[in-house]
C-alpha positions in Angstrom: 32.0 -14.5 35.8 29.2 -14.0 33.6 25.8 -14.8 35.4 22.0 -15.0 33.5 19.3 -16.1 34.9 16.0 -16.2 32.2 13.6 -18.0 33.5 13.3 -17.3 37.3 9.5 -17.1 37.3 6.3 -18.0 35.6 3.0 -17.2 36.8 -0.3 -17.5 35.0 -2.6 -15.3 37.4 -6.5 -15.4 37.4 -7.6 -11.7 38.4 -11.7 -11.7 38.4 -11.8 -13.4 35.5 -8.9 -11.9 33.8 -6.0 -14.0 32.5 -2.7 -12.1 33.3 1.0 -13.6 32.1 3.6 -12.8 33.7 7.7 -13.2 33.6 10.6 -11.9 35.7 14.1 -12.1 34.4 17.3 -10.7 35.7 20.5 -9.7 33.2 24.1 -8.6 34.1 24.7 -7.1 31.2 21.9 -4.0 31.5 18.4 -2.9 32.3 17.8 -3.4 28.2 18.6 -6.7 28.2 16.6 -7.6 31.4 13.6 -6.3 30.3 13.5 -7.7 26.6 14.0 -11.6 28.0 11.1 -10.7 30.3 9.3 -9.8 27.3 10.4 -13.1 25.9 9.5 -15.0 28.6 6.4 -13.3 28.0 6.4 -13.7 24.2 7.5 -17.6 24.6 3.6 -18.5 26.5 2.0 -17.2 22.9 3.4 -19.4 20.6 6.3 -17.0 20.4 9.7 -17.7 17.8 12.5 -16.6 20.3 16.3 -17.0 19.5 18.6 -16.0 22.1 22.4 -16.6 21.9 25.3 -16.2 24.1 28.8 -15.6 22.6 31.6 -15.3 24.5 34.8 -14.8 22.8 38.4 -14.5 24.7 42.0 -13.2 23.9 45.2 -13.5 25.3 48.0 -10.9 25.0 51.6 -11.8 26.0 53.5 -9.0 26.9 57.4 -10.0 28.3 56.3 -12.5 31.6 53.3 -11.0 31.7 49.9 -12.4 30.1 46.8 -10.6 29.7 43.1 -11.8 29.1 40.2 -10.4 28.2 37.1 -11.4 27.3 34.0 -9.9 25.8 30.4 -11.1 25.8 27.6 -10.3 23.6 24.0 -11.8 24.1 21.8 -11.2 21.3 17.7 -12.3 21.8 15.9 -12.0 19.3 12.1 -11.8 19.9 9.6 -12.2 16.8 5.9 -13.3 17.4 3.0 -13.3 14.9 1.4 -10.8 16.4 3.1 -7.1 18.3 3.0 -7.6 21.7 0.2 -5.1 22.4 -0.2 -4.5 26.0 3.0 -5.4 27.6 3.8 -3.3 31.2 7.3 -3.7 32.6 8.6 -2.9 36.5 11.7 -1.9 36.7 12.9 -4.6 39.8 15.8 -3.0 42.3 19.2 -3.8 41.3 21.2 -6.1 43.3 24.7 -6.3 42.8 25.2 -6.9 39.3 22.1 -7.8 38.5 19.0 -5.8 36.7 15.6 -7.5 37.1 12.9 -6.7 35.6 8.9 -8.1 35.2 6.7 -8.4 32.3 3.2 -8.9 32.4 0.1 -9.4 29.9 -3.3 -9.5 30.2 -4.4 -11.4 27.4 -8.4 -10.0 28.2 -7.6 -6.7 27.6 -5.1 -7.8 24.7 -7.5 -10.0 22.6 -10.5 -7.2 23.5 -9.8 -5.3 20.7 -10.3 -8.4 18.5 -13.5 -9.4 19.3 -14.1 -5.7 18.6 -13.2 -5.8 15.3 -14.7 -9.5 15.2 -18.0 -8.3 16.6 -18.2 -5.4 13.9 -17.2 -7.1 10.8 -20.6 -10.0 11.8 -22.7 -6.6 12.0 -21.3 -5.4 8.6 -21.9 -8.7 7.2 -25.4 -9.2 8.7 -26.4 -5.8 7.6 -25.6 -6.2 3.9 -26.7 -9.7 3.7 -30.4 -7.5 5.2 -29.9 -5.4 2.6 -29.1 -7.8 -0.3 -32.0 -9.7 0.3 -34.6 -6.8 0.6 -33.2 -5.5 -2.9 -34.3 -9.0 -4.4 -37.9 -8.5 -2.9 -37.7 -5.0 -5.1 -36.4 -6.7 -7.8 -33.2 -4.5 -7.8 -31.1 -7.7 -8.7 -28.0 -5.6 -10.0 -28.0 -4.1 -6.7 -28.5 -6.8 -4.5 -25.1 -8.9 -6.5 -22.9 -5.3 -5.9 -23.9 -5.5 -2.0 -23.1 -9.6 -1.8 -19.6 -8.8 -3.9 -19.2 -6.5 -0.3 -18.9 -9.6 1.6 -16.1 -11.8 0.7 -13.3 -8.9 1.6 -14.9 -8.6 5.2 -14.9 -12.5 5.3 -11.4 -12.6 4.4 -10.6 -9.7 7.2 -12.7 -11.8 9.4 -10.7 -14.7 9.0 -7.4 -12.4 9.4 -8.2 -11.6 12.0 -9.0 -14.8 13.7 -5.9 -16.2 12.7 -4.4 -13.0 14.8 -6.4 -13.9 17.8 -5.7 -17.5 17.5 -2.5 -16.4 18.4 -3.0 -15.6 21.9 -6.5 -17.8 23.0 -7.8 -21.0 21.3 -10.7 -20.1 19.4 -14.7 -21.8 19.6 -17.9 -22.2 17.4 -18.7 -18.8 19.2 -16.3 -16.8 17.2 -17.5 -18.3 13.7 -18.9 -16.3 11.3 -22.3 -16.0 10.8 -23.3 -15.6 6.7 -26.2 -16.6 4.4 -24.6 -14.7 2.1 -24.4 -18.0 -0.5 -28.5 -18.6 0.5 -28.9 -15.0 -0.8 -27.2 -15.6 -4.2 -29.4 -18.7 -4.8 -32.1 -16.3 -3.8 -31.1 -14.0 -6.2 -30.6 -16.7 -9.3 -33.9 -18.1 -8.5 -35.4 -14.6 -8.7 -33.5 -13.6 -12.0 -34.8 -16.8 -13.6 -37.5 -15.8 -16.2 -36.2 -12.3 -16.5 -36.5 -11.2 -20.2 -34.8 -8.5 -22.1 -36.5 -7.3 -25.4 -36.1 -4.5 -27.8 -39.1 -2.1 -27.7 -38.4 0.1 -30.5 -34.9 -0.3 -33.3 -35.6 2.9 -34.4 -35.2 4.9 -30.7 -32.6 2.0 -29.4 -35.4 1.4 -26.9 -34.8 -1.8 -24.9 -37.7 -3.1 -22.0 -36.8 -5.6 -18.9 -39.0 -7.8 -17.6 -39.9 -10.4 -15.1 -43.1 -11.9 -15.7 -45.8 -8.8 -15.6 -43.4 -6.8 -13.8 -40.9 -4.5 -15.1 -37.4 -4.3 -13.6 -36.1 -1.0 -12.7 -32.5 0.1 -11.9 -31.2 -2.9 -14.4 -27.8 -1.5 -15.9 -27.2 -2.9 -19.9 -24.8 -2.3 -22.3 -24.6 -2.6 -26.0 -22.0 -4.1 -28.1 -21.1 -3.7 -31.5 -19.0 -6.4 -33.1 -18.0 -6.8 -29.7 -17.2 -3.2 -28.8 -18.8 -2.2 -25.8 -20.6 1.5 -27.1 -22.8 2.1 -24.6 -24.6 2.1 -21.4 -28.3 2.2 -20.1 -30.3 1.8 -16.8 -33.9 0.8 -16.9 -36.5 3.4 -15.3 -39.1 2.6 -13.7 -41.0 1.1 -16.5 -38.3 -1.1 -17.1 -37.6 0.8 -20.5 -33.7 2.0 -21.3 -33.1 3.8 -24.4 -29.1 4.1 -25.7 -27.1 7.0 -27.0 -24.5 5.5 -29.4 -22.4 8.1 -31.7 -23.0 7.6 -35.0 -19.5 6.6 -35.9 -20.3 3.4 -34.3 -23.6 2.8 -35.7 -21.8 3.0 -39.4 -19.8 -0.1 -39.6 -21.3 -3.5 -40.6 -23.2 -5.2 -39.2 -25.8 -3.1 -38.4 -26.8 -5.1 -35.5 -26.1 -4.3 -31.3 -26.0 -6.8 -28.7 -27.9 -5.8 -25.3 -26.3 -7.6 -22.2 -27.2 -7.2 -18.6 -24.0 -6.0 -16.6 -23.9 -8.7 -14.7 -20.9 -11.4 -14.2 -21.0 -13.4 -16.9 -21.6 -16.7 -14.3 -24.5 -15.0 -12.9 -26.3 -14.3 -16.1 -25.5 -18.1 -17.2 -26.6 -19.7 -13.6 -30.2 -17.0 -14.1 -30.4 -18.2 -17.8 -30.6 -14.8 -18.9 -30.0 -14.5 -22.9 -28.8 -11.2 -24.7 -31.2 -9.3 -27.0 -30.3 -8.3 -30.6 -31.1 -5.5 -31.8 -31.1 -4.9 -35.5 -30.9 -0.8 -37.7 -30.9 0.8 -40.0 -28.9 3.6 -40.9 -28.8 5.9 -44.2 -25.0 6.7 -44.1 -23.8 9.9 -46.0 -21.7 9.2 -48.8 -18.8 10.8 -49.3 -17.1 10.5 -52.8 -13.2 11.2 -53.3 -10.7 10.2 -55.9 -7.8 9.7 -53.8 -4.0 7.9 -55.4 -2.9 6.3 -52.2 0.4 5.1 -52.6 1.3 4.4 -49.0 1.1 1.2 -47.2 -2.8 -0.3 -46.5 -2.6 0.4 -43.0 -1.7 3.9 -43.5 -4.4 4.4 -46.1 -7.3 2.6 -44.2 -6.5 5.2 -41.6 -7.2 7.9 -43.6 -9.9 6.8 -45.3 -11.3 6.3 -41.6 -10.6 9.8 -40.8 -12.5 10.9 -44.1 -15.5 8.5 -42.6 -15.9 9.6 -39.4 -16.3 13.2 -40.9 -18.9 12.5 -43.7 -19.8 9.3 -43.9 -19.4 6.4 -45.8 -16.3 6.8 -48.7 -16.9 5.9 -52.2 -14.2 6.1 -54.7 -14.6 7.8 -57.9 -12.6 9.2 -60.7 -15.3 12.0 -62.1 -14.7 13.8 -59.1 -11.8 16.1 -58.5 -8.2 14.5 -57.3 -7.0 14.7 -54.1 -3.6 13.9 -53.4 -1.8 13.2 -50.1 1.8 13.7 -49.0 3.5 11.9 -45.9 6.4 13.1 -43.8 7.6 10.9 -41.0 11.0 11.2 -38.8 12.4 9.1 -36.1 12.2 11.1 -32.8 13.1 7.7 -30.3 13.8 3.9 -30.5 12.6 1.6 -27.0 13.5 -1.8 -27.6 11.5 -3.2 -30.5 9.3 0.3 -31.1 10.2 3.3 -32.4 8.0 6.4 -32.2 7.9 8.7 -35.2 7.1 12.5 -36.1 4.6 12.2 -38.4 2.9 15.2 -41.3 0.1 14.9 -43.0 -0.7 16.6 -45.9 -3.9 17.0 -48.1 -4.5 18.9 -51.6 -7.9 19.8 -52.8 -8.1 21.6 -55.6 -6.5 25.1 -54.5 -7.1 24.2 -50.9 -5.0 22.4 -48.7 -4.8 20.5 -45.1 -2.0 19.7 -42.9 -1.9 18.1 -39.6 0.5 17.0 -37.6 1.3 14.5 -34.6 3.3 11.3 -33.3 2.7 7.5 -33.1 5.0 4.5 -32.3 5.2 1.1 -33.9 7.4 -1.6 -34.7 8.0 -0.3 -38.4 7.4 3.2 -40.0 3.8 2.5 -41.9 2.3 1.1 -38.4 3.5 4.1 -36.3 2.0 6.5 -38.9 -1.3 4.8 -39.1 -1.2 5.3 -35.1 -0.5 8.8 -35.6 -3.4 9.5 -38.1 -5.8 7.9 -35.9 -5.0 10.2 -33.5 -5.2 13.4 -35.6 -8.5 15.8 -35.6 -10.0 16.1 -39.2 -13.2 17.1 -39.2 -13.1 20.9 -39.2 -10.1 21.3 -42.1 -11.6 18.4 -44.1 -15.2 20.3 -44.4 -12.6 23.4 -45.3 -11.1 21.0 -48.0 -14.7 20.7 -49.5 -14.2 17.0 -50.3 -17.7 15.5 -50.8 -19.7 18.0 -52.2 
């Protein structure tokens, strides 16, 4: 006869304040078993999901007269709760007869301690950036202060992780809330921003100058566009001035005009009423002559023309200087799906001199995976060796 007893005993103890749970459950079939429907037991007080089956399954063999039974049994439980039981002691009770026993206890202080831990430091991480955040507004460091109030939201989501964990085991008060002004702060800072100007100092230099009322803002990061290319970065010293480096491949395409925005989320810069600067050049670009037959797709010849660009300058065509003709080679090397990349040879003739460079690109047709390829290719050196423009 199979005999299971699961729930023998239930005791919620109060130990000097502590809050101990406790089960004792006894199992014919092993110690094992025993001690994992006390942890149940356990498991079942917190909110626990706990499936236990018995199956018990017979067969009857008929042998001449004789007739023989067995019978198997299989219990299964199967113990899932939100959170790892953290924390759980067993004691091994003495066996009588048939019967393992065994106790399971909690203490749900010493359990949930390391929550309010992890509670207590994730407020003092908060509070200490939210500190810091606001003193960077009263320096006027308003990039810095929005990088330290992005820091909060992940800890506010761990926060509330974590509660949900504790939940688990204790109900929760007003005492275990998070404490932020982290959304006072961002007004703060939006107020503060308000008025903040951004003007160009010098076109020549690329010499930009932030300001806020009489003071200048130091430690603002800006970057310049270009037909909406970012090309650049900048950080304001402490007069507030920036000045940008931009390769002069960039500067050599129309419009001759940059756009200088804070690097700031776009939100921000809208709710502070910040507006972009422009910032207009001038720029005497080389001029490189050629008298080129390109017979190859546009694509393929507005790369190359590119390439000739980027070494010297703007290209002019004209036929009272010296031809120069150009020879493609391109071979299939591998087909994925709807691209195929492509060896690819180029070859220039100047006079008695020639080029040749080689590399790979991939596209959906032939002419777009060599225009890839070209713009890949390094020019510069062999082209000067060419002596095209001069």
């Amino acid at each position: 006869m199979f005999l299971r007893f699961a729930s023998i005993l239930l005791i919620i103890v109060p130990l000097a304040s502590a809050r101990v749970i406790t089960w004792t459950a006894h199992s014919e079939i092993s110690q094992t078993a025993a001690d994992e429907e006390a942890i149940a037991g356990v498991a079942r007080q917190i909110s626990a999901q706990v499936n236990a089956s018995t199956t018990v399954s017979r067969s009857e063999l008929e042998i001449g007269e004789k007739t023989t039974t067995s019978k198997s049994i299989q219990v299964n439980n199967s113990i899932r709760s939100d959170i790892f039981l953290k924390g759980v002691r067993l004691q091994k009770l003495p066996k009588s007869g048939k019967n393992f026993g065994a106790t399971a206890s909690l203490d749900l202080d010493e359990l949930t301690s390391s929550y309010r831990f992890n509670l207590e430091t994730l407020q003092r991480e908060v509070s200490d950036i939210e500190t810091r955040a606001q003193k960077a507004i009263d320096a006027r460091l308003y990039a810095q202060a929005n990088k330290l109030l992005d820091e909060v939201p992940p800890r506010t989501t761990k926060y509330q992780a974590t509660l949900n964990e504790m939940s688990v085991y204790v109900p929760l008060d007003n005492s275990l809330r998070l404490k932020t002004n982290s959304a006072t702060i961002r007004e703060a800072l939006v107020s503060e921003m308000r008025g903040l100007k951004i003007q160009v100092v010098d076109e020549s230099l690329f010499t930009i100058k932030v300001t806020k009322g009489e003071y200048a803002v130091a430690n603002f990061p800006l970057f310049a566009e270009h037909s909406g290319k970012p090309v650049a970065n900048a950080v304001t010293d402490s007069n507030g001035t920036a000045n940008f480096n931009i390769p002069l491949k960039d500067l050599q395409k129309q419009p001759h005009e940059l756009t200088i925005i804070p690097e700031l989320p776009l939100d921000l810069r809208k709710a502070a009423g910040i507006q972009v600067a422009k910032l207009h050049y001038l720029i005497n670009s080389p001029e490189c002559k050629v008298n080129t037959a390109c017979n190859f797709a546009p694509t393929v010849c507005s790369a190359i023309q590119d390439k000739v660009s980027d070494a010297f300058g703007q290209v002019i065509h004209s036929p009272q200087v010296p031809l120069t003709t150009m020879q493609i080679q391109s071979k299939p090397t591998r087909t994925l799906k709807n691209l195929t990349s492509y060896s690819v040879s180029l070859t220039l003739e100047h006079g008695n001199k020639s080029c040749q460079w080689t590399g790979s690109g991939t596209g959906r047709t032939e002419e777009e995976a060599a225009a890839a390829a070209i713009k890949k290719m390094d020019m510069g050196d062999c082209l000067r060796t060419l002596g095209l423009c001069q």
